[in-house]
C-alpha positions as protocol buffer text, in pm:
chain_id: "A"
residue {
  index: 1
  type: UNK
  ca { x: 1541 y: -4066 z: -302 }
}
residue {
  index: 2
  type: UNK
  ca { x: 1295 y: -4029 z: -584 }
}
residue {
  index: 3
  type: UNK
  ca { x: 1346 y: -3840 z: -881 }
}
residue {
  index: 4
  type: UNK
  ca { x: 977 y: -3632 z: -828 }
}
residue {
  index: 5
  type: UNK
  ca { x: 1086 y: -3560 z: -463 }
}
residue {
  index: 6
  type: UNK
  ca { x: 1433 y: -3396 z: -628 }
}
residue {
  index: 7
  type: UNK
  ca { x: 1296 y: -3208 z: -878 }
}
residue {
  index: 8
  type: UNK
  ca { x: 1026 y: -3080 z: -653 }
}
residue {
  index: 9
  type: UNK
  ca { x: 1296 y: -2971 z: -409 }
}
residue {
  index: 10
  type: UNK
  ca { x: 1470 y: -2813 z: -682 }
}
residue {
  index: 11
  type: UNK
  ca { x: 1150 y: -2635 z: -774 }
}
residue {
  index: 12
  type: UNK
  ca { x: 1107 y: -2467 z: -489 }
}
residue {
  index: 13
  type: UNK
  ca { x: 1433 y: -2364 z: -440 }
}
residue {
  index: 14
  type: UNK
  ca { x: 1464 y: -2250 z: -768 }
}
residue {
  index: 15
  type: UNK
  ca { x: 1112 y: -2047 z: -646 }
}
residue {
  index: 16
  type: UNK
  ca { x: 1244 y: -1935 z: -315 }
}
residue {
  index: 17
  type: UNK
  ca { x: 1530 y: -1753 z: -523 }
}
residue {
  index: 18
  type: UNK
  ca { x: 1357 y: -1558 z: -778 }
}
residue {
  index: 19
  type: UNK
  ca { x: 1111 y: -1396 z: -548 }
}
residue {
  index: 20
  type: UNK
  ca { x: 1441 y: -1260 z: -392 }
}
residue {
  index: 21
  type: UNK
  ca { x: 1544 y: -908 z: -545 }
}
residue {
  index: 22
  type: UNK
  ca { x: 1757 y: -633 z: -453 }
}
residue {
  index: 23
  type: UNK
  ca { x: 1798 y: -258 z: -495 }
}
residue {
  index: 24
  type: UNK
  ca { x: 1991 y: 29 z: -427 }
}
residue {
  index: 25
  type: UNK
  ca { x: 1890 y: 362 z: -299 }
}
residue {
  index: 26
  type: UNK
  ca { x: 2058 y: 685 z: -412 }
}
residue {
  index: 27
  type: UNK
  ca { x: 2080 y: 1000 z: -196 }
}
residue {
  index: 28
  type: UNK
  ca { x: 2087 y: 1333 z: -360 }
}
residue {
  index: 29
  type: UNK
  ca { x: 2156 y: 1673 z: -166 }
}
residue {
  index: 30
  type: UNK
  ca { x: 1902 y: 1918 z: -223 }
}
residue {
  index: 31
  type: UNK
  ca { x: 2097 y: 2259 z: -344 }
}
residue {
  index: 32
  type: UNK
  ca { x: 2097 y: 2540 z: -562 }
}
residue {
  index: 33
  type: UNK
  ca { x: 2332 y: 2387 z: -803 }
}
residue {
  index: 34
  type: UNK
  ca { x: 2233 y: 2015 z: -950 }
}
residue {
  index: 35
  type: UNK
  ca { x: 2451 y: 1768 z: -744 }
}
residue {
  index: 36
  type: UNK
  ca { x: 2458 y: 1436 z: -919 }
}
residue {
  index: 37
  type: UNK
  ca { x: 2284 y: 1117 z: -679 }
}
residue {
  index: 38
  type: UNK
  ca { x: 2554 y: 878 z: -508 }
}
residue {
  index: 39
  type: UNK
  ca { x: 2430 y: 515 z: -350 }
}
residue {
  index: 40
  type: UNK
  ca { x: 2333 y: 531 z: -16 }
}
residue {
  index: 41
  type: UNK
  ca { x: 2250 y: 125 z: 43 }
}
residue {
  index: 42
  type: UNK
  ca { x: 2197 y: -182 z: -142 }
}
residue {
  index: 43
  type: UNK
  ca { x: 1855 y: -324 z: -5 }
}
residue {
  index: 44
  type: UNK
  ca { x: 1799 y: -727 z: -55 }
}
residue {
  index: 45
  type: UNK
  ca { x: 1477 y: -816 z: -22 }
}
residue {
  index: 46
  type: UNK
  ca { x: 1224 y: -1108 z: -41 }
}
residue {
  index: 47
  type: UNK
  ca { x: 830 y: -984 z: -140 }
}
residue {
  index: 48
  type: UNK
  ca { x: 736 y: -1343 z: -44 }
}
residue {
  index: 49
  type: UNK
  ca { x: 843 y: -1228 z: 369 }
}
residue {
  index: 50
  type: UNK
  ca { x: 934 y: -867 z: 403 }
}
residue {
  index: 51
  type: UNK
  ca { x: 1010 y: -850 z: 702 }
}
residue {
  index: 52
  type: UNK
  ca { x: 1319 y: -1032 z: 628 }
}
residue {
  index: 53
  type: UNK
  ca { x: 1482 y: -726 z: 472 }
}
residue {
  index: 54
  type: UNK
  ca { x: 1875 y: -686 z: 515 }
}
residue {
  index: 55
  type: UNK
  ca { x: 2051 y: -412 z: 406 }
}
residue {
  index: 56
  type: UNK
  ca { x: 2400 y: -588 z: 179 }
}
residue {
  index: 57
  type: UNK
  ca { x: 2616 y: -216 z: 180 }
}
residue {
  index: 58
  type: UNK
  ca { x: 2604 y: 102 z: 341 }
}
residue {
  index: 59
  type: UNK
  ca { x: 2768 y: 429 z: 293 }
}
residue {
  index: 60
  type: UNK
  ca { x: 2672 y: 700 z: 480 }
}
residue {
  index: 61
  type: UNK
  ca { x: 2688 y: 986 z: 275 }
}
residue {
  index: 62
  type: UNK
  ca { x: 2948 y: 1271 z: 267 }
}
residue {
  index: 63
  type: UNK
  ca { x: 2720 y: 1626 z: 191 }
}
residue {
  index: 64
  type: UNK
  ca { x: 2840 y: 1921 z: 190 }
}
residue {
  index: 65
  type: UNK
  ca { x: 2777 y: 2102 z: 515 }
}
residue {
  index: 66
  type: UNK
  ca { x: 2523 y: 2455 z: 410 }
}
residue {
  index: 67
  type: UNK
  ca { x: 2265 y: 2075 z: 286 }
}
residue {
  index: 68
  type: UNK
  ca { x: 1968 y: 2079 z: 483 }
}
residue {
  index: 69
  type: UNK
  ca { x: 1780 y: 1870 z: 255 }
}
residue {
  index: 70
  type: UNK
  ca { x: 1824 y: 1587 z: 59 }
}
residue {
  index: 71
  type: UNK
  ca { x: 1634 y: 1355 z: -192 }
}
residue {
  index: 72
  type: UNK
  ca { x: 1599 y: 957 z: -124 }
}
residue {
  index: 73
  type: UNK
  ca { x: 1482 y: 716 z: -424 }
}
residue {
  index: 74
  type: UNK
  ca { x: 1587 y: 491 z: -667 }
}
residue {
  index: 75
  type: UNK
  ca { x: 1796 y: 573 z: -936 }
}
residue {
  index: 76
  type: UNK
  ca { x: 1891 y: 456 z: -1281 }
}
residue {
  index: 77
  type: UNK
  ca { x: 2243 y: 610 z: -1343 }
}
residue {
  index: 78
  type: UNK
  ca { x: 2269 y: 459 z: -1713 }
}
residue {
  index: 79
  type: UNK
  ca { x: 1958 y: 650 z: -1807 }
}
residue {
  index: 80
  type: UNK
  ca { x: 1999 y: 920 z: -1555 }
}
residue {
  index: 81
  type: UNK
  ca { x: 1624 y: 897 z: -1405 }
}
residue {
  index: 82
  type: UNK
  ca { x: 1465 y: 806 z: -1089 }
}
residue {
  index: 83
  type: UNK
  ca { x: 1299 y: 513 z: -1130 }
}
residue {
  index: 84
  type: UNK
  ca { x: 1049 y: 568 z: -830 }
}
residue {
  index: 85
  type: UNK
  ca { x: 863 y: 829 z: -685 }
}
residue {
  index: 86
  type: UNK
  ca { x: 1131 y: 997 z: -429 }
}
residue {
  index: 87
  type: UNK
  ca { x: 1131 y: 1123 z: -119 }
}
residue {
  index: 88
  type: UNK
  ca { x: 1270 y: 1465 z: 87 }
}
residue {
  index: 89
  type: UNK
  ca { x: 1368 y: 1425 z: 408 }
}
residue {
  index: 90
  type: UNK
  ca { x: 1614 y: 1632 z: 644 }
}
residue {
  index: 91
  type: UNK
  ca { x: 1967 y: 1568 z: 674 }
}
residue {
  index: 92
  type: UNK
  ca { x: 1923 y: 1535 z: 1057 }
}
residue {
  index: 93
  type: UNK
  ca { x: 1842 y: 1197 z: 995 }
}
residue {
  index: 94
  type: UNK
  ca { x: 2201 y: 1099 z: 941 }
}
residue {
  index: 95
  type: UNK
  ca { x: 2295 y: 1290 z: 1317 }
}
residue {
  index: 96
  type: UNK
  ca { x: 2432 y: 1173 z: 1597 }
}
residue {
  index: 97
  type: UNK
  ca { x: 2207 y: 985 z: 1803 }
}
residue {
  index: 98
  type: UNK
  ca { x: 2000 y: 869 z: 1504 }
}
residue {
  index: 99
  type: UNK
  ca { x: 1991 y: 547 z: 1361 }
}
residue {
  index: 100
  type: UNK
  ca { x: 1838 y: 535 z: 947 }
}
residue {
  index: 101
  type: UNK
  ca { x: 1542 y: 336 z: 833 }
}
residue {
  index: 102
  type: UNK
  ca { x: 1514 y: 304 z: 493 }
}
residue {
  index: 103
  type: UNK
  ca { x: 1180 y: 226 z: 380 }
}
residue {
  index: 104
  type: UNK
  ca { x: 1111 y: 98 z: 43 }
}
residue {
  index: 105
  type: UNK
  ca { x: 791 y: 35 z: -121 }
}
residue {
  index: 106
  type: UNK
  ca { x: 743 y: -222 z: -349 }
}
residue {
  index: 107
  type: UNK
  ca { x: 484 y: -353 z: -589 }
}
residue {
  index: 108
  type: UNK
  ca { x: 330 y: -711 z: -601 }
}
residue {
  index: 109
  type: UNK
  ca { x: 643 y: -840 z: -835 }
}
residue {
  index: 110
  type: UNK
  ca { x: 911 y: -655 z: -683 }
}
residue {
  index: 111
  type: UNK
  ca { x: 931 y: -344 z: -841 }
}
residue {
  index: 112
  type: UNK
  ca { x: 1031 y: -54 z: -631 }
}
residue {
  index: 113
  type: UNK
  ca { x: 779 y: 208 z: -629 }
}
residue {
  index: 114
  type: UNK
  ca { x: 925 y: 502 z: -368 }
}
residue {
  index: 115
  type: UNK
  ca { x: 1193 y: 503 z: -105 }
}
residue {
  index: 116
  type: UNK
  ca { x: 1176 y: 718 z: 191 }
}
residue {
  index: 117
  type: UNK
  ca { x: 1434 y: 754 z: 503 }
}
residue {
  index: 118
  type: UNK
  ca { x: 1347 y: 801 z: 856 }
}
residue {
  index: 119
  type: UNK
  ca { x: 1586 y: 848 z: 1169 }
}
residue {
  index: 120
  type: UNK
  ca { x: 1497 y: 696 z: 1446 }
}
residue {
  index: 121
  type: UNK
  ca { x: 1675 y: 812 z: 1769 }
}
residue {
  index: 122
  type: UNK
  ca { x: 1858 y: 542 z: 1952 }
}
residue {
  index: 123
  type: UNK
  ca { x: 1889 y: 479 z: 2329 }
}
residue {
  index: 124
  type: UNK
  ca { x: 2239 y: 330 z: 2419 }
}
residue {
  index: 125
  type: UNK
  ca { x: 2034 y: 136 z: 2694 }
}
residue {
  index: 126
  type: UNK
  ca { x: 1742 y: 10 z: 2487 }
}
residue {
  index: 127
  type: UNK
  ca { x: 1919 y: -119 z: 2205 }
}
residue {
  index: 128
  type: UNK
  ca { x: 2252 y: -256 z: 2099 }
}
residue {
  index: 129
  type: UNK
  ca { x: 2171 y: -258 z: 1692 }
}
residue {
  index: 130
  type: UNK
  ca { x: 2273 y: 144 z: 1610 }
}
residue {
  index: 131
  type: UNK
  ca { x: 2351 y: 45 z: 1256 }
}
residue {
  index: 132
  type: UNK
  ca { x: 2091 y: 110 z: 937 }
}
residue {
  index: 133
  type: UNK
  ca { x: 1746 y: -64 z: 964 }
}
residue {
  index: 134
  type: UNK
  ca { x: 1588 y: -170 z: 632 }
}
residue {
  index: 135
  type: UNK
  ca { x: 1140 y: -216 z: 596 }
}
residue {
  index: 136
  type: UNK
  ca { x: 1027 y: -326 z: 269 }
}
residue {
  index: 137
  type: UNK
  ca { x: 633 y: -279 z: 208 }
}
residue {
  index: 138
  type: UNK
  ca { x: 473 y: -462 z: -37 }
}
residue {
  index: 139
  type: UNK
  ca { x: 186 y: -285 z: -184 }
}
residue {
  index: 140
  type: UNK
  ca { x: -157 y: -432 z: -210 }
}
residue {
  index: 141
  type: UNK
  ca { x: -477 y: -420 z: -388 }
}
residue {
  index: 142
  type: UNK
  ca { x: -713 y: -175 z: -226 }
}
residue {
  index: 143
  type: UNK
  ca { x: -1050 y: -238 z: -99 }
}
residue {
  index: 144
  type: UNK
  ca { x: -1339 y: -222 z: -392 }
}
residue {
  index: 145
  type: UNK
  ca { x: -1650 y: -44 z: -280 }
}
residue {
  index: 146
  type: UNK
  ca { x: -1971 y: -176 z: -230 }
}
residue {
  index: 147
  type: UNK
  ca { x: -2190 y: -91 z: -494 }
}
residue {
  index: 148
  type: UNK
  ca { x: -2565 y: -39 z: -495 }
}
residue {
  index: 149
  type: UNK
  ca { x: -2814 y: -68 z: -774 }
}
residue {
  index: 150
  type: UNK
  ca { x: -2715 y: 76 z: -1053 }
}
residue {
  index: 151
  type: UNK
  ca { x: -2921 y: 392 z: -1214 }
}
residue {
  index: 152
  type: UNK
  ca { x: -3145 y: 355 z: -1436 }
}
residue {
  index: 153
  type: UNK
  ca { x: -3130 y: 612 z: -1766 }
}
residue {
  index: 154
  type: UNK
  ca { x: -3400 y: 708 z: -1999 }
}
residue {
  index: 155
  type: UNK
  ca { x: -3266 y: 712 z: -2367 }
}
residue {
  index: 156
  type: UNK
  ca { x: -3201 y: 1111 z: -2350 }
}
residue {
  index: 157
  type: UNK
  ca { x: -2951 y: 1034 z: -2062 }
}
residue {
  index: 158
  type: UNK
  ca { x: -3139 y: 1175 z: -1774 }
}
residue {
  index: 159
  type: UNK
  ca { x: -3198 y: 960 z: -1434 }
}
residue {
  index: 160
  type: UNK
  ca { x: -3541 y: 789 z: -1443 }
}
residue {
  index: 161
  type: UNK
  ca { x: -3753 y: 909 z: -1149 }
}
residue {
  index: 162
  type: UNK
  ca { x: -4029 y: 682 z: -1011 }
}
residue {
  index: 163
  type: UNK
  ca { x: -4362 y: 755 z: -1016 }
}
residue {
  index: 164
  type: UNK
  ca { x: -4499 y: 821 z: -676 }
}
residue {
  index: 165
  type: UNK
  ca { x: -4781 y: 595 z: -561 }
}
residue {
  index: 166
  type: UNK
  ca { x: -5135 y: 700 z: -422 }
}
residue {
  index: 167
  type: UNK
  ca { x: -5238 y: 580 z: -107 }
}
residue {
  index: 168
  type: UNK
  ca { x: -5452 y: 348 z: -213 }
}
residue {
  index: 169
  type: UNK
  ca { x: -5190 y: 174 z: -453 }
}
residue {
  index: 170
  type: UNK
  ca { x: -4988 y: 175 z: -165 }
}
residue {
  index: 171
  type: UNK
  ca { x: -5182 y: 15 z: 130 }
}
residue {
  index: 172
  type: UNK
  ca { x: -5489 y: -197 z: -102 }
}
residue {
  index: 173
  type: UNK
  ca { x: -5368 y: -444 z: 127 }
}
residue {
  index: 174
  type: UNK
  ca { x: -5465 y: -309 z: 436 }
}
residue {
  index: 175
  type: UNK
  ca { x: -5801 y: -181 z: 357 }
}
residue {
  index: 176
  type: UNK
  ca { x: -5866 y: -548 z: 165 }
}
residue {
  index: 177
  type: UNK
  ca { x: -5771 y: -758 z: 512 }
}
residue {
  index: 178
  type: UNK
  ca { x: -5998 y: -524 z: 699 }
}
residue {
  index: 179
  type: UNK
  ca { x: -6281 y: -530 z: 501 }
}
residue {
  index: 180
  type: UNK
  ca { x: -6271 y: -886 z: 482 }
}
residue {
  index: 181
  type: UNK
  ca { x: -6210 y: -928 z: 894 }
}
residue {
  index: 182
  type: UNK
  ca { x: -6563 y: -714 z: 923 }
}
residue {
  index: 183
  type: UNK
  ca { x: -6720 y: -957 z: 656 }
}
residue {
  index: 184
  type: UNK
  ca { x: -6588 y: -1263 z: 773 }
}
residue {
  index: 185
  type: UNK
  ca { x: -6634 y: -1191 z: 1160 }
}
residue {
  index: 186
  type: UNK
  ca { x: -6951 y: -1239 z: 1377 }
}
residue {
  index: 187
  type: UNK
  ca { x: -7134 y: -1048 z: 1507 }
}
residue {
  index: 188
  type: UNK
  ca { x: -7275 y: -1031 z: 1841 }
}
residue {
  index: 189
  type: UNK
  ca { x: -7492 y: -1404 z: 1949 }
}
residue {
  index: 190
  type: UNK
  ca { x: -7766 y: -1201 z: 2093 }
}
residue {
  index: 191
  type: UNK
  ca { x: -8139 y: -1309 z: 2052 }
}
């Protein structure tokens, strides 16, 4: 083989790698008294195909039983922040008959930007997959509006207005092509 073709492979397998990240989501019972955040899954992820999204590790968390709530996101334990926007969501999610989604939204580089959990309720007959589900959104750049012409300001910063036209500024035209119709057209060849 060439050398070119070789280090082009290597390229793009060196490419195909570093668009591939991962991240884990913390889960956080919702209480009166602070409850520290344990891992709830380790998410790997590719921003270049999204929908390829595995989850590496799951543990489904132990709460304690009066938690109705709980708080999904992701979580930095060295500086003891969240590191995304979180999410609340019931702890039904995690019931019997209900298979977890985690859902995390990420920026165009692969930074996580919130993480949210759904339960979706399984049907033994419809599906054979009951375990966690992972969706990774990558966020986009929004629509720009269309803009018209911009206004006009008069040097003490109030909007110029137009001057209205008269009639006959407006419509010279009109009375010009008819005047010159009634000049420049016979009259009747009568003698």
């Amino acid at each position: 083989m060439k050398p070119a073709t070789l280090l082009s492979g290597f390229a793009l397998a060196s490419l195909a790698s570093a668009s591939e990240k991962t991240s884990t989501i913390y889960i956080q019972a919702v209480a009166a008294s602070p409850v520290a955040p344990i891992p709830l899954a380790e998410l790997q992820y590719d921003i270049l195909a999204p929908s390829k999204a595995q989850i590496i590790t799951y543990e489904a968390p132990e709460l304690p039983d009066e938690t109705e709530l709980v708080r999904v996101g992701v979580y930095d334990p060295v500086t003891k922040h969240w590191t995304s926007s979180t999410s609340v969501a019931s702890v039904e999610n995690f019931g019997k008959g209900y298979s977890p989604t985690l859902i995390l939204s990420v920026d165009h580089s692969g930074t996580p930007i919130s993480a949210a959990i759904r339960g979706v309720r399984i049907d033994a007959g419809q599906t054979r997959d009951f375990g966690p589900q992972a969706m990774v959104i990558v966020t986009t750049a929004g629509k720009q509006p269309d803009l018209n012409k911009p206004i006009v300001l008069s040097p003490e910063g109030k909007q110029v207005v137009p001057e209205e036209k008269s009639m006959l500024q407006k419509y010279w035209w009109v009375i010009a092509l008819v005047l010159m119709m009634s000049v420049l057209g016979g009259g009747d060849d009568k003698k």
